[in-house]
C-alpha positions as a printed Julia matrix, in Angstrom:
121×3 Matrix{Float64}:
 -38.83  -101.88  52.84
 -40.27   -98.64  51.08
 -42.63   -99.36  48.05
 -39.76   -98.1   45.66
 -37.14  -100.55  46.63
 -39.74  -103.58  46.18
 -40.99  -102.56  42.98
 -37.08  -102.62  41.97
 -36.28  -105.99  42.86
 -39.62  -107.04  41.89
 -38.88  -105.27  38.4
 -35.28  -107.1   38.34
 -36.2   -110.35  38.91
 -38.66  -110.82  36.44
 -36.72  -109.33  33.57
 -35.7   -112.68  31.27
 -32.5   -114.15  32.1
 -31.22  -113.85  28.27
 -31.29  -109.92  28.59
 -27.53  -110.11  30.97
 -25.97  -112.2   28.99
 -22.58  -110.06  27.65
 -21.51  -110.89  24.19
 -17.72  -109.53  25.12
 -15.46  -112.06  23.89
 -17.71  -113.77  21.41
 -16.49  -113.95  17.44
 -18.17  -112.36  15.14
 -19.02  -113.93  11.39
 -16.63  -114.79   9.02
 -16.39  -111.86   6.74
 -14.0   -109.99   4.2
 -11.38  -108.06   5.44
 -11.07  -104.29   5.37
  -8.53  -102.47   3.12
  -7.1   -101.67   6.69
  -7.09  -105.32   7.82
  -5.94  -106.59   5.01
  -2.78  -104.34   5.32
  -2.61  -104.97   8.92
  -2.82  -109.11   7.91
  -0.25  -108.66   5.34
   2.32  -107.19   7.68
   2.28  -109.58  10.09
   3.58  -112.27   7.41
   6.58  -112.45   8.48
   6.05  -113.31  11.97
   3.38  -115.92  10.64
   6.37  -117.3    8.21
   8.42  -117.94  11.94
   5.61  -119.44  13.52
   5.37  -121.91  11.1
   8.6   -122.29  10.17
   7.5   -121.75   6.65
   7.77  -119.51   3.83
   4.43  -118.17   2.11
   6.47  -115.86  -0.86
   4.57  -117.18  -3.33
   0.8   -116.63  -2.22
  -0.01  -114.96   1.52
  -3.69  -114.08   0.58
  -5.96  -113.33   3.7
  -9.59  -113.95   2.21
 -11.74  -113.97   5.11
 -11.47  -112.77   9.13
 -13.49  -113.25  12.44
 -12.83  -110.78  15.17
 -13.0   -110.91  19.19
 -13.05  -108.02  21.0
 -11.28  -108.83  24.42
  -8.38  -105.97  25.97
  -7.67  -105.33  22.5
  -8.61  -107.78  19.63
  -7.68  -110.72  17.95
  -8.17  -111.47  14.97
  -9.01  -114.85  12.84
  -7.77  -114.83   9.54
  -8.22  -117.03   6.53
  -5.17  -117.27   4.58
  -4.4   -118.28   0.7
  -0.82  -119.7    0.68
  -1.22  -122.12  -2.36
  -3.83  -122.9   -5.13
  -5.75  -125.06  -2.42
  -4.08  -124.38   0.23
  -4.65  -122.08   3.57
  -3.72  -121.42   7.0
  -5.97  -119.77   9.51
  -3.77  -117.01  11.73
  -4.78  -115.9   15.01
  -3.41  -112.59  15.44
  -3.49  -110.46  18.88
  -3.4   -107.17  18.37
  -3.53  -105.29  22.22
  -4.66  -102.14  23.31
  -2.42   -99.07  21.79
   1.27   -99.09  22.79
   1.66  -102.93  22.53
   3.02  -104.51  19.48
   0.53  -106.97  17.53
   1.61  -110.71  17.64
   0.81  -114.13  16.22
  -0.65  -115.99  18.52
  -1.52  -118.96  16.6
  -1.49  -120.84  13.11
  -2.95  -123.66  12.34
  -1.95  -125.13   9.1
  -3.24  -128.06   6.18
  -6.56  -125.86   5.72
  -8.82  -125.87   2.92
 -10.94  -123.39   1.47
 -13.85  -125.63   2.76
 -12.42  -125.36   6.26
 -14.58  -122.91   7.89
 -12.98  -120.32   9.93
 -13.42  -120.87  13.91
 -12.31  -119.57  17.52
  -9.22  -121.43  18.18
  -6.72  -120.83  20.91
  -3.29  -119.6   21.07
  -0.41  -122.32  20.28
């Protein structure tokens, strides 16, 4: 081997092991919404409303999302729908070209309930 290719490998394997680890795919903190997101949220209540089989036409207040960045992004939204009640949505939202959809809601939330990953149901 030449001098250059040892001092690679040599270089590469005794970099820490923490500096390849890909955060792809991981949430981020809760947060509040954009004025974007927030309309984005907001039009997908009706497809939330069939998921559940419920009607939110009295309160459908997103207060707080998580995002994940995979081939598009979904997002994990905090939801008002009473005085003490909320739902968290999961909402996919693909790459351009592809409608957004609700991929998941899970319901009897309180505002205490923090907002997590959950998968699709």
């Amino acid at each position: 081997r030449s001098k250059a290719t040892v001092s690679v490998l040599y270089c590469a394997h005794t970099l820490p092991t923490h500096s390849f680890k890909k955060m792809t795919g991981a949430t981020g903190d809760a947060r509040d919404l954009t004025p974007d997101e927030k309309t984005f949220v907001l039009g997908m209540q009706a497809a939330v409303e069939a998921k559940t089989g419920s009607s939110y036409a009295t309160s459908f207040e997103p207060v707080s999302v998580k995002t994940q960045t995979v081939a598009g992004t979904n997002y994990f939204v905090k939801v008002r729908v009473g005085d003490d009640a909320f739902i968290h949505v999961r909402i996919y939202k693909p790459l351009p070209g592809t409608d957004p959809s609700v991929a998941g809601v899970l319901t009897g939330k309180t505002d205490a309930d923090s907002l997590d990953y959950f998968d699709a149901n």
